[in-house]
BAFI-3210 file (N, C-alpha, C; in Angstrom, 3 decimals, decimal comma, padded with zeros to 6 digits):
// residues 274
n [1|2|3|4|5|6|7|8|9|10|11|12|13|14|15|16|17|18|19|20|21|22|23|24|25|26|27|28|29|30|31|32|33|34|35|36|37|38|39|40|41|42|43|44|45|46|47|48|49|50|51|52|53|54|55|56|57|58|59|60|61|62|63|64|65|66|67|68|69|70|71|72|73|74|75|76|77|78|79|80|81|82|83|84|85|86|87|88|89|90|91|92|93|94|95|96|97|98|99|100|101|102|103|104|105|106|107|108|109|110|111|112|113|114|115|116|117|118|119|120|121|122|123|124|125|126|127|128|129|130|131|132|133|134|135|136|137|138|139|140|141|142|143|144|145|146|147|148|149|150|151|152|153|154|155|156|157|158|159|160|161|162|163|164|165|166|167|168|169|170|171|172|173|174|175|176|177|178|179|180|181|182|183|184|185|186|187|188|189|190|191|192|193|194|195|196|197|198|199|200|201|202|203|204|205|206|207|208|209|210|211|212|213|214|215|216|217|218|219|220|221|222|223|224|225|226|227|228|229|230|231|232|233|234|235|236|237|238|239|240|241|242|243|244|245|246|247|248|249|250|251|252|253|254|255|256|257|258|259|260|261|262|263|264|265|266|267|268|269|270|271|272|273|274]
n.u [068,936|067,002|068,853|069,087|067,763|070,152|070,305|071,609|072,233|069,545|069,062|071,189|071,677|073,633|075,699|078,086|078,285|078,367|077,080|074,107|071,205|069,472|068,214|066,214|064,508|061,800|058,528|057,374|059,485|060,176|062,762|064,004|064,317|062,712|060,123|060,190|060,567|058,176|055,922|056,477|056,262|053,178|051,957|052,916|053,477|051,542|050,059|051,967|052,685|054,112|055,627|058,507|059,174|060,059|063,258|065,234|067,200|070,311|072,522|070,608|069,690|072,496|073,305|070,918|071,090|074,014|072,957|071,485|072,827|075,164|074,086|072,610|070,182|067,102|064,142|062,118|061,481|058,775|058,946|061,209|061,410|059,437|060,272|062,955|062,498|061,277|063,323|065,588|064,336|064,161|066,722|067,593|066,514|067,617|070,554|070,952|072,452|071,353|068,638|065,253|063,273|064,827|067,639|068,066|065,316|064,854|064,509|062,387|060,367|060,288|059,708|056,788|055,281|055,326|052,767|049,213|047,269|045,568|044,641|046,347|048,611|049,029|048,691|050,919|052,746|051,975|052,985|055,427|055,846|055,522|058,367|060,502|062,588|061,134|062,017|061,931|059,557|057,615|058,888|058,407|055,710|054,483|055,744|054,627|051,666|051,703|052,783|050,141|048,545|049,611|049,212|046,238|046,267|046,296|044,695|043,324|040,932|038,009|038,028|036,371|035,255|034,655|036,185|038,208|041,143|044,674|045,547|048,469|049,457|051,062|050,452|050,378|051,029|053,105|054,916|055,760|057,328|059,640|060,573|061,070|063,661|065,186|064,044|064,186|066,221|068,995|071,101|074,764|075,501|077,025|076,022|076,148|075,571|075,069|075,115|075,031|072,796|070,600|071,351|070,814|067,875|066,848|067,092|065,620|063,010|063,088|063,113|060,549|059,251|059,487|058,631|055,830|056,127|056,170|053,974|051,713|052,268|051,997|049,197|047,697|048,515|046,439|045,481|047,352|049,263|047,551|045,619|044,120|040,749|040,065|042,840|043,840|041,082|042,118|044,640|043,844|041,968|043,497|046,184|043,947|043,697|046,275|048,316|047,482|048,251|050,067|048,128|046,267|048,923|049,232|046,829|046,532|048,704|047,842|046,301|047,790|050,184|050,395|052,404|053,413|052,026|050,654|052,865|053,576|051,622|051,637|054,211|053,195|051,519|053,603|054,817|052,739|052,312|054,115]
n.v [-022,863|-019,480|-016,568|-014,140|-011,281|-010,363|-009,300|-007,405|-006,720|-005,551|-003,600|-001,507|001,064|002,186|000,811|-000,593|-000,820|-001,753|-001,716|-002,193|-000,907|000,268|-002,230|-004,425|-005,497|-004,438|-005,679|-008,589|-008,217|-006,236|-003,664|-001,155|001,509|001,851|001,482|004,182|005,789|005,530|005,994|008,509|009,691|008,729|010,495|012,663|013,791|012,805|014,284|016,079|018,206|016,519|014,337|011,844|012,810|015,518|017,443|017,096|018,147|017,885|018,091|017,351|015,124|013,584|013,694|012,421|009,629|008,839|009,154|007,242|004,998|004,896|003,624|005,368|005,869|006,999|009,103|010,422|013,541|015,742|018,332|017,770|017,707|016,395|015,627|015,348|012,974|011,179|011,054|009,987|007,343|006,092|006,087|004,337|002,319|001,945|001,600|-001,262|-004,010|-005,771|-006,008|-005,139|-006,529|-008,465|-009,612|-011,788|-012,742|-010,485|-010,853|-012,715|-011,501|-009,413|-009,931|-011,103|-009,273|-009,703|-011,349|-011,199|-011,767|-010,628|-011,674|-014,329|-013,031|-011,652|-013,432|-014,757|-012,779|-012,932|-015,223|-015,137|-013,125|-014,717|-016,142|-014,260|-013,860|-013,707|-011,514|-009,477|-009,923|-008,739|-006,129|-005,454|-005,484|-003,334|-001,309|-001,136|-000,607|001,794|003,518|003,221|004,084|006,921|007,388|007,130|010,267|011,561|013,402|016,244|016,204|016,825|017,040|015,629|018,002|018,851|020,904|021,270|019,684|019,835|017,690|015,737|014,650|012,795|010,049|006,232|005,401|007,663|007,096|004,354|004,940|006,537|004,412|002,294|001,594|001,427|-000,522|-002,852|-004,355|-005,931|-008,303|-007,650|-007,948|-010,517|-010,703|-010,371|-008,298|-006,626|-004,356|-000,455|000,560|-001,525|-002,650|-000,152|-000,106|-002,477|-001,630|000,613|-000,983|-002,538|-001,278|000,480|-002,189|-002,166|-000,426|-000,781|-002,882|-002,196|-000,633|-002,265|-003,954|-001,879|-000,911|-003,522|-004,569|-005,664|-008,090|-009,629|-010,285|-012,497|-015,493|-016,978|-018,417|-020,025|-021,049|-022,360|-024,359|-026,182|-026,927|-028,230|-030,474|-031,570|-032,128|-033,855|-036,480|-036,905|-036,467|-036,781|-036,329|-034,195|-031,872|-031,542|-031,195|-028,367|-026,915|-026,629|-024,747|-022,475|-021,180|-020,200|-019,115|-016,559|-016,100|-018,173|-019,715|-018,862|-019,384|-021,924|-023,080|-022,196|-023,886|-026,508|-026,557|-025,908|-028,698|-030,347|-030,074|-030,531]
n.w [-025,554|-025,003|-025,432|-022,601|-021,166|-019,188|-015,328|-014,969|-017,797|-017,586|-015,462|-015,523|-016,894|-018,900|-021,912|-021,379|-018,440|-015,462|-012,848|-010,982|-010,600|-007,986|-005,500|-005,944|-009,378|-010,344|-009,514|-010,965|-013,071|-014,610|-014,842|-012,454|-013,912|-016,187|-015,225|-013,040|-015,029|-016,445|-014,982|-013,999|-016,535|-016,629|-015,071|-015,643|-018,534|-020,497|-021,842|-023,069|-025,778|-028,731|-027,047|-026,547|-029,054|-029,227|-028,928|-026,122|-022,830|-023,090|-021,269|-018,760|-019,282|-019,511|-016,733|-015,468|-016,448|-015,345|-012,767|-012,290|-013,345|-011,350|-009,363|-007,513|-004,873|-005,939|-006,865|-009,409|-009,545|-009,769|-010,927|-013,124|-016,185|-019,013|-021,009|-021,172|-019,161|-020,664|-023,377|-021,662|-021,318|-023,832|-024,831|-022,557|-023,715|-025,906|-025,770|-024,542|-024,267|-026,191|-028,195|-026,951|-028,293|-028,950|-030,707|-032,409|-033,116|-034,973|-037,505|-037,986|-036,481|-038,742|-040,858|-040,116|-041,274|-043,758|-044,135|-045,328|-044,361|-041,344|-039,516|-038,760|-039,214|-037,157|-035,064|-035,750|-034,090|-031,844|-031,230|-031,441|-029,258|-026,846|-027,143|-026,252|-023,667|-020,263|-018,601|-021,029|-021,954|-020,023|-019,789|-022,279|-022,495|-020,272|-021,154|-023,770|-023,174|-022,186|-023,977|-025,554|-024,539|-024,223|-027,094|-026,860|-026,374|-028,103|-029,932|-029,507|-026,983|-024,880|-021,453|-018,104|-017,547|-019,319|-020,605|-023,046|-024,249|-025,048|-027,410|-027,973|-029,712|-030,829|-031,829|-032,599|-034,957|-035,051|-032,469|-033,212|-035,000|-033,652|-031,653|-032,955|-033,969|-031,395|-030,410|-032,116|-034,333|-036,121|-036,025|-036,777|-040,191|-042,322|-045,153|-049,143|-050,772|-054,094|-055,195|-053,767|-053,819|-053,882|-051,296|-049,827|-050,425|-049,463|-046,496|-046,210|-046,281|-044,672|-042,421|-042,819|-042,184|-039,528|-038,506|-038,531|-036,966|-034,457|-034,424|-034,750|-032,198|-030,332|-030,801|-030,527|-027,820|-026,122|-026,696|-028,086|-026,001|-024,959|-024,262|-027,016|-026,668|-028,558|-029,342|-026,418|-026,617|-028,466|-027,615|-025,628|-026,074|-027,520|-025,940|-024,244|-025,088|-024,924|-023,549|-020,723|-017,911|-017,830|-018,809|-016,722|-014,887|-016,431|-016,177|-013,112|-012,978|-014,177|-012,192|-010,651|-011,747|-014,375|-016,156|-016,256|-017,316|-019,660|-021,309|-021,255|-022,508|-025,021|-025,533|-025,440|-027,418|-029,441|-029,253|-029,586|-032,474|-033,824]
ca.u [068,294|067,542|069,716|068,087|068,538|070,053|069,823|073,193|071,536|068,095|069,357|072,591|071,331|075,036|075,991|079,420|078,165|078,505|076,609|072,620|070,409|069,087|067,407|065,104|063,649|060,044|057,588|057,129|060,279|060,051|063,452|063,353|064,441|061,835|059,186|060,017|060,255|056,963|055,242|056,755|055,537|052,576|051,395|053,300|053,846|050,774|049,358|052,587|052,990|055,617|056,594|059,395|060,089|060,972|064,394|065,517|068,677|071,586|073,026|070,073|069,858|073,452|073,115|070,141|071,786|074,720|072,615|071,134|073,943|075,933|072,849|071,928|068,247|066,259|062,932|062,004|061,300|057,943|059,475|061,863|060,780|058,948|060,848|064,353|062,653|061,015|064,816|066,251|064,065|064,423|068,069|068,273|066,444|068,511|071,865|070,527|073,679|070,595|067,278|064,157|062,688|066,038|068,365|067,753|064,155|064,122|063,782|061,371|059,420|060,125|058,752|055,715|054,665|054,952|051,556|048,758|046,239|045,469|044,322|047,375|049,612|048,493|048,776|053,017|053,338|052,008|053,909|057,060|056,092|056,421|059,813|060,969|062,803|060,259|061,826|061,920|058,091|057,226|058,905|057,627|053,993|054,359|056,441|053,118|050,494|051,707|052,694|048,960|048,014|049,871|048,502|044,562|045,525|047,552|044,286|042,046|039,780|037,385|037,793|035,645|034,569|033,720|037,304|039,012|042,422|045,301|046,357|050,093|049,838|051,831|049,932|050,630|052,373|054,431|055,431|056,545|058,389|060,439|060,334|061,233|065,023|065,620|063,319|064,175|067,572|069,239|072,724|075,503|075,536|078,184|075,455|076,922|074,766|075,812|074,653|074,826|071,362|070,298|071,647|069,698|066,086|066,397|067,102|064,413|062,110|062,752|062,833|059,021|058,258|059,842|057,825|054,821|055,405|056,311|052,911|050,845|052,255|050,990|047,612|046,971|048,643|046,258|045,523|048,372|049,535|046,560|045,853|042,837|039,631|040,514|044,014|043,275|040,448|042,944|045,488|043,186|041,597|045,192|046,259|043,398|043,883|047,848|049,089|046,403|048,310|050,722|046,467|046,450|049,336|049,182|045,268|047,273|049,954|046,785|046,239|049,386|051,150|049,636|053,115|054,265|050,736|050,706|054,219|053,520|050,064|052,036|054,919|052,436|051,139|054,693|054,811|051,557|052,440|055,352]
ca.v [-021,922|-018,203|-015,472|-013,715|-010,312|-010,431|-008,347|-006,657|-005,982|-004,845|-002,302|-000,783|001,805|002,038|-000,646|-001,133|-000,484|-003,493|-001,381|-002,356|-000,069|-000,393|-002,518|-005,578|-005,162|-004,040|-006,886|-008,830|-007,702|-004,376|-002,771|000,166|002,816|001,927|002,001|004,840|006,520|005,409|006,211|009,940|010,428|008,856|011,347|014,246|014,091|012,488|015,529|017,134|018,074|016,068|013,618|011,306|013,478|017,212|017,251|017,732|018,849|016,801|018,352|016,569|013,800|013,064|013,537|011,338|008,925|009,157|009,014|006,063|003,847|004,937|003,093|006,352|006,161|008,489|009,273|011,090|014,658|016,182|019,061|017,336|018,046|015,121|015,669|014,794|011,592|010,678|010,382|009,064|005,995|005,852|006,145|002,857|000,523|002,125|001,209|-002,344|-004,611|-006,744|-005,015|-005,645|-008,083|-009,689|-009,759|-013,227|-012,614|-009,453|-011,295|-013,351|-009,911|-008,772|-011,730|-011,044|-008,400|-010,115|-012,243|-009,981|-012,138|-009,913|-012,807|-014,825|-011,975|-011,070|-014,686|-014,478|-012,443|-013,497|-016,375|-014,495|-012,629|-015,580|-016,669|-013,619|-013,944|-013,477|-009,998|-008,694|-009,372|-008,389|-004,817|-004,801|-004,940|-002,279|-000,059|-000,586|-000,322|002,843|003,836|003,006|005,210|007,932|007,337|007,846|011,082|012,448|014,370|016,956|016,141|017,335|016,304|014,959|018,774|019,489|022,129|021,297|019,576|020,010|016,756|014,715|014,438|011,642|008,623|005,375|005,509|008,615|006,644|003,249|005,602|006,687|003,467|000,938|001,699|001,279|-001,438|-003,756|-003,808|-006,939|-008,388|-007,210|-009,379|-010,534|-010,920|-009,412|-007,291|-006,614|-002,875|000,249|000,401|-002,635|-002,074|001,178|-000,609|-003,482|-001,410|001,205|-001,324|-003,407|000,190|000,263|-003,204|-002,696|000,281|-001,353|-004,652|-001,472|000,328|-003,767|-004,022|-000,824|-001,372|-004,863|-004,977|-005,958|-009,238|-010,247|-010,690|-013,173|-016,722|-016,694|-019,552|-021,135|-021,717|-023,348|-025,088|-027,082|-027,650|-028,848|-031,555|-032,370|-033,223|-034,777|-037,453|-037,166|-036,300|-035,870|-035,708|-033,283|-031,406|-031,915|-029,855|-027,262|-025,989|-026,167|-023,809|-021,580|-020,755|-020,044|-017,946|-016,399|-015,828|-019,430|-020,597|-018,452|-020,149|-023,229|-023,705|-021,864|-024,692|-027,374|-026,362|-026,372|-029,567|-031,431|-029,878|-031,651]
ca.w [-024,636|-025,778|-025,059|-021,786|-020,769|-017,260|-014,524|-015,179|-018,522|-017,615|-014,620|-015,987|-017,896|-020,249|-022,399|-020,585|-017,069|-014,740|-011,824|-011,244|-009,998|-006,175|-005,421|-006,782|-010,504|-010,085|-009,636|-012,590|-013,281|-014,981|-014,574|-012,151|-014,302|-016,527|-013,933|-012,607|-016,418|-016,999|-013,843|-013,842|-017,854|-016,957|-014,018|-015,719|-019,950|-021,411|-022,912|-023,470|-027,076|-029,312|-026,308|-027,191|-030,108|-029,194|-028,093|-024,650|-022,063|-022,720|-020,351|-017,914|-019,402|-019,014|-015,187|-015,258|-016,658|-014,573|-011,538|-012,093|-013,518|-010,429|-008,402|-006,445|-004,515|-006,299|-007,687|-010,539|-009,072|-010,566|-012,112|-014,364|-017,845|-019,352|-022,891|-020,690|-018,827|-022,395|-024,036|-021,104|-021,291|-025,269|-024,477|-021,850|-024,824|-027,320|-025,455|-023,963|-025,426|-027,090|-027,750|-026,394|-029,286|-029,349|-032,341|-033,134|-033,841|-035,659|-039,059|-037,908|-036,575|-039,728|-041,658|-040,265|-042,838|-045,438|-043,915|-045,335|-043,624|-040,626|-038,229|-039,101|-038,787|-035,316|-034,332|-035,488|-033,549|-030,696|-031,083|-031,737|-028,269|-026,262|-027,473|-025,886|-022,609|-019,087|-018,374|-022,052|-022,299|-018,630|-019,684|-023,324|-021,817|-019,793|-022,510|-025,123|-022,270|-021,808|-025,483|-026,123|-023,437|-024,886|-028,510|-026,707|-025,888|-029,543|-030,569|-028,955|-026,602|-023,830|-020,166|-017,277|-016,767|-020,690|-021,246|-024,139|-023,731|-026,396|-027,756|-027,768|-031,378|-031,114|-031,997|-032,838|-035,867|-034,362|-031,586|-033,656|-035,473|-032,715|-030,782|-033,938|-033,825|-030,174|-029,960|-033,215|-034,927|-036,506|-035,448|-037,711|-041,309|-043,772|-046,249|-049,516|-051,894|-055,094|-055,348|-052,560|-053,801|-053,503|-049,617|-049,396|-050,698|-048,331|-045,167|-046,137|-046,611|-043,198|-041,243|-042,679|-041,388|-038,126|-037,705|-039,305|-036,245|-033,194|-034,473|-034,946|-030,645|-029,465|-031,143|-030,128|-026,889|-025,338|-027,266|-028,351|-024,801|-024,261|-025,252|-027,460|-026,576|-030,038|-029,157|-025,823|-027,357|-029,410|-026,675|-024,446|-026,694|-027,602|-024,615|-023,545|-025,848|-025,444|-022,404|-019,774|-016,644|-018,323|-018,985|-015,450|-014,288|-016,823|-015,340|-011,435|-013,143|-014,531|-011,126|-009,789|-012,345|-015,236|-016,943|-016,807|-017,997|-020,810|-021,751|-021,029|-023,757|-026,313|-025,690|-025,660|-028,894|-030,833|-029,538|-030,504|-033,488|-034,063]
c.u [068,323|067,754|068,368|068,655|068,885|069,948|070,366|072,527|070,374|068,667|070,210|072,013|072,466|075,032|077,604|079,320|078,382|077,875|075,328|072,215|069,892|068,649|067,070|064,910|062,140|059,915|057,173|058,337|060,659|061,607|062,914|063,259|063,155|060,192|059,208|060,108|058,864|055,899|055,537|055,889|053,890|051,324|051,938|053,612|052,726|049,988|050,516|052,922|054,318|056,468|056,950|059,740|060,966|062,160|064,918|066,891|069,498|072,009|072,271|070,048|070,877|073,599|072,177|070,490|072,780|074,498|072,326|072,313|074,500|075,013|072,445|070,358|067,740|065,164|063,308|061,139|059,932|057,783|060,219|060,771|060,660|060,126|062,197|063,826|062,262|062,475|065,530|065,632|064,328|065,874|068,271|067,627|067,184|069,747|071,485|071,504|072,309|069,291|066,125|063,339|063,913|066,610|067,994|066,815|063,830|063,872|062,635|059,856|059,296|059,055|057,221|054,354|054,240|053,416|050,589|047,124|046,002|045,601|045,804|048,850|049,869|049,149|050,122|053,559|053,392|052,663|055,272|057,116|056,579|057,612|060,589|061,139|061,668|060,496|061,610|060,245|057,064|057,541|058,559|055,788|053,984|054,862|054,449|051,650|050,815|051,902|051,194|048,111|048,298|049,627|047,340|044,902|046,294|046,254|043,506|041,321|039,012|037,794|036,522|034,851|034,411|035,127|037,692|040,346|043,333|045,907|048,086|050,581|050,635|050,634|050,688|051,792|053,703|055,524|056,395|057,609|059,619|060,951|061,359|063,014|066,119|064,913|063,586|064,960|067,800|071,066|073,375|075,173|076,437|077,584|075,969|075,492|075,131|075,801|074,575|073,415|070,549|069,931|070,483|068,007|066,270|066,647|065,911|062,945|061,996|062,488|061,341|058,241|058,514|058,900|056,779|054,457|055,503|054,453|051,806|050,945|051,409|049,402|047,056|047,174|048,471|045,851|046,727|049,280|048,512|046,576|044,582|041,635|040,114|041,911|044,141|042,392|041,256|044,053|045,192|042,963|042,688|045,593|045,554|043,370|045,021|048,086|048,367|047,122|049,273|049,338|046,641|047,227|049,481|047,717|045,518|047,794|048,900|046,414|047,051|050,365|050,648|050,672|053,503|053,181|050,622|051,784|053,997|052,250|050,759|052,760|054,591|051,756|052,290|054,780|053,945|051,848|053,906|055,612]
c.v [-020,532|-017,563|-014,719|-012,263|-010,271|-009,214|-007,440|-005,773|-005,057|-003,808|-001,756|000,222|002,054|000,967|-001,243|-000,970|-001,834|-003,218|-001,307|-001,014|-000,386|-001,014|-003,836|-004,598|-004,880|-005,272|-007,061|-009,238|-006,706|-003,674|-001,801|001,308|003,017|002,280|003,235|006,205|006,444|006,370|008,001|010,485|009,921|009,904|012,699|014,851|013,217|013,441|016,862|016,935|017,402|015,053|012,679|011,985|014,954|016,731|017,808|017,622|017,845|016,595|017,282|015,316|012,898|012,137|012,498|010,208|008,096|008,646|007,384|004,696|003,907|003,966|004,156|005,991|007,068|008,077|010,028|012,374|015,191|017,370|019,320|017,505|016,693|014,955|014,792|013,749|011,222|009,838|009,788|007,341|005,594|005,122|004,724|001,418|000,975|001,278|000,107|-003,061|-005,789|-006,265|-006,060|-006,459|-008,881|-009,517|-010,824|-013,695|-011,818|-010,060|-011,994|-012,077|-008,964|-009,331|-011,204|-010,388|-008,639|-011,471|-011,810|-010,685|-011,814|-010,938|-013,466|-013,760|-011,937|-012,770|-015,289|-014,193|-012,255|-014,442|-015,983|-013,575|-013,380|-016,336|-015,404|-014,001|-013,504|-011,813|-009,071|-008,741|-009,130|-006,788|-004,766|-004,539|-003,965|-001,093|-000,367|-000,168|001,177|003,867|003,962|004,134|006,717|008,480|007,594|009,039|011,938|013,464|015,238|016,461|016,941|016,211|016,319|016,683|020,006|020,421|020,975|021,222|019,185|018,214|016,435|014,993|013,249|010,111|007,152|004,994|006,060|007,730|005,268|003,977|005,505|005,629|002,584|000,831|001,202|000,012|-003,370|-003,782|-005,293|-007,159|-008,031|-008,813|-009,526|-010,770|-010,343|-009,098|-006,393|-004,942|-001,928|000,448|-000,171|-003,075|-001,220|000,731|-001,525|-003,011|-000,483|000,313|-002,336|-002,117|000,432|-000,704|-002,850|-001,730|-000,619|-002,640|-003,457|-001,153|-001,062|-003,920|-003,115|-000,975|-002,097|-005,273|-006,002|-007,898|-010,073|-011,101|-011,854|-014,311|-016,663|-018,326|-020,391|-022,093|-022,775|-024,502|-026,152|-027,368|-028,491|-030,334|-032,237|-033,004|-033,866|-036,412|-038,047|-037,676|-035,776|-035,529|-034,529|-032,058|-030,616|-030,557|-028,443|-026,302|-025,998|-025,168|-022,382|-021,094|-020,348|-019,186|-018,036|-016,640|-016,939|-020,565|-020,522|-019,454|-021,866|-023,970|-023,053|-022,872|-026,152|-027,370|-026,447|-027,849|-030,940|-031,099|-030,903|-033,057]
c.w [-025,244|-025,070|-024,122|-021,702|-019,536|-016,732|-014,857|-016,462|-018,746|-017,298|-015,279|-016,949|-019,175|-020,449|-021,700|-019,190|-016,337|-013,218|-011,969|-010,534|-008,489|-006,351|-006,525|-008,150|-009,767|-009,556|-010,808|-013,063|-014,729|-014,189|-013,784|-012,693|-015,450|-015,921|-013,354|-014,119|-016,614|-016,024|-013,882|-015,418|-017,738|-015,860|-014,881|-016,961|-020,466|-021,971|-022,838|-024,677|-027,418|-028,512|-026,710|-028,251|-029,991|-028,292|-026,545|-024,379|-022,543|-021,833|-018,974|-017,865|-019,261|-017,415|-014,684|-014,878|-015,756|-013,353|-011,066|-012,635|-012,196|-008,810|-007,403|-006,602|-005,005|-007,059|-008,491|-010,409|-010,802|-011,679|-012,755|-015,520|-018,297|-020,487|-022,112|-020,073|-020,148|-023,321|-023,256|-020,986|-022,718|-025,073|-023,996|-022,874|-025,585|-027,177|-025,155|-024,823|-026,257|-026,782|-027,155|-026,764|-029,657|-030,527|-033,068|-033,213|-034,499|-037,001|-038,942|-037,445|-038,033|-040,918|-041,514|-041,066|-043,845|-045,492|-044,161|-044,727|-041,951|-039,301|-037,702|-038,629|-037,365|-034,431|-034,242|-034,536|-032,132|-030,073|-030,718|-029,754|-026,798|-026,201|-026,577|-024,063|-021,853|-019,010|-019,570|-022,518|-021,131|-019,031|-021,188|-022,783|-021,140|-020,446|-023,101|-024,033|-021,749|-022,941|-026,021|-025,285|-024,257|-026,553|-028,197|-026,981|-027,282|-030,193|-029,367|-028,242|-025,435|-022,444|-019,357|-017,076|-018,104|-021,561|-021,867|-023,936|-024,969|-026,537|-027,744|-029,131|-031,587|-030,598|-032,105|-033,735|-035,695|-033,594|-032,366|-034,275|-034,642|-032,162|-031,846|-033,789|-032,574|-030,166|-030,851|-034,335|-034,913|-036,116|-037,246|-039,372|-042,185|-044,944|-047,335|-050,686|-052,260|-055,456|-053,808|-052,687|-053,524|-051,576|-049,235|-049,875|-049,397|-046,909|-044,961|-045,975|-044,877|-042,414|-041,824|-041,780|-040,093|-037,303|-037,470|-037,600|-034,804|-033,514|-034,266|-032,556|-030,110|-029,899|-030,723|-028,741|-026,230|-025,461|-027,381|-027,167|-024,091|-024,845|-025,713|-027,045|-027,547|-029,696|-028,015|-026,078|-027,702|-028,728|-026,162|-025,028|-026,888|-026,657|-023,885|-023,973|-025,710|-024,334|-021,403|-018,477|-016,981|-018,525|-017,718|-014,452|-014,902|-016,090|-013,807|-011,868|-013,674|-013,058|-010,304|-010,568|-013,660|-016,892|-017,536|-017,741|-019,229|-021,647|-022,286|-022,373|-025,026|-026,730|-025,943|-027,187|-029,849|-030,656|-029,780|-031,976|-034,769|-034,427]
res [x|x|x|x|x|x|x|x|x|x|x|x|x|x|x|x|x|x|x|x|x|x|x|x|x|x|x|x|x|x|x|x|x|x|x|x|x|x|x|x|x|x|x|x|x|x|x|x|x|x|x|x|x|x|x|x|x|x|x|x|x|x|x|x|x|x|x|x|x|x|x|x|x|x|x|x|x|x|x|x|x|x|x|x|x|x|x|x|x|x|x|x|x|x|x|x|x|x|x|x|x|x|x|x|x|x|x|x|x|x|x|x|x|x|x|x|x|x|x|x|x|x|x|x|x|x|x|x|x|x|x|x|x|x|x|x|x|x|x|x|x|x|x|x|x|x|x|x|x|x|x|x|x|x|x|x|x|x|x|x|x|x|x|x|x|x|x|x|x|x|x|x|x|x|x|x|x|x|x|x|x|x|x|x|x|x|x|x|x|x|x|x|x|x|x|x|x|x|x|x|x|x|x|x|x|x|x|x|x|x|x|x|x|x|x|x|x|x|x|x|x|x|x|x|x|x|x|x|x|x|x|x|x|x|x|x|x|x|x|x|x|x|x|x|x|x|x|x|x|x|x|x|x|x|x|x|x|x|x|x|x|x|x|x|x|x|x|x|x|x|x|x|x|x]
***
């Protein structure tokens, strides 16, 4: 079975906390503190310069922090400074005792780099997205759907009434930057290599890919999260041949939950494959 993040883990904003947050997870289940991080930057920091990168209060962010481990009711008051909710959400994937792509897929996320067939690539890591626990890709979709949001708005543009509105500057790349560390980190290793150099090439060179697979999410989102015609295609026929009433209840479960459907034709496919 793979390692899930539980509740204890989602809500708790510290890594030693053992106190949830109020309340239910979102719907979906989307942590609340995330939800309510998102929801505040995305009404009140998408066209503020440098967000996620310029540094903010400690001092606030502590208290933040603080507030919400301790499970106090609270919103996210409109004139908090985006820059301090920005690091406080960085902050709760950073600390998460097991990140958000899991430890025990980051090589396999890493891996995927080295696929330079674009299609193929894309299609890793789609794969690699459903292996991920229900809540860890219920709140990565809503992290990049909003990351992607905030990459539209990184240059210059005009609004709905022609003025001229200053860009984010923080794009895509910016953002994996930032993001890749908190998001995609490998469990400790006793591997031994023979040189400190040696060391220092192979961590520079995965801290590229990891950006390289944060910056490949926010881009594709919206795909990657989907099952493509082709892939169905080739389930379908499969099991019509194989296992039809197993056919059967997978297109009931297509109607009834999108999440477990998705799951369910990816799992059907490792195992016709098989």
């Amino acid at each position: 079975m793979s390692p899930t993040l539980s509740m204890p883990g989602l809500d708790s904003l510290s890594c030693g906390s053992t106190q949830n947050l109020v309340g239910a997870p979102a719907e979906g289940g989307v942590p609340n503190i995330v939800t309510s991080c998102l929801t505040h930057l995305r009404n009140h920091g998408l066209n503020t310069l440098g967000i996620f990168r310029v540094s903010s209060s400690k001092k606030r962010v502590r208290q933040l922090r603080e507030e919400f481990d301790c499970g106090k009711e609270m919103s996210l008051e409109e004139e908090l400074c985006p820059h301090d909710v920005a690091t406080l959400l960085k902050e709760y994937f950073r600390d998460l005792p097991d990140p958000l792509l899991c430890k025990h897929l980051y090589h396999a996320f890493i891996q995927t780099q080295r696929i330079r067939n674009r299609r193929l690539q894309h299609e890793a890591v789609q794969h690699l997205i459903q292996l991920l626990p229900l809540a860890n890709r219920d709140t990565l979709l809503a992290l990049l759907d909003f990351l992607a949001l905030v990459a539209s708005k990184a240059a210059d543009y005009k609004d709905e009434s022609g003025e001229w509105i200053s860009g984010n500057k923080m794009d895509s790349n910016n953002l994996a930057t930032l993001f890749a560390p908190n998001l995609l980190h490998p469990c400790p290793t006793n591997k031994s290599i023979s040189t400190k150099e040696e060391l220092s090439s192979e961590r520079v060179e995965e801290r590229s890919d990891a950006i390289n697979v944060i910056r490949c999410l926010i881009d594709n989102h919206t795909t990657l999260f989907q099952v493509s015609a082709e892939l169905l295609d080739e389930v379908y026929l499969n099991m019509m041949d194989t296992h039809p009433e197993a056919l059967d209840q997978l297109l009931r479960r297509r109607d009834t939950s999108a999440d477990e459907y998705v799951t369910a034709v990816y799992n059907w496919r490792y195992l016709l494959l098989i």
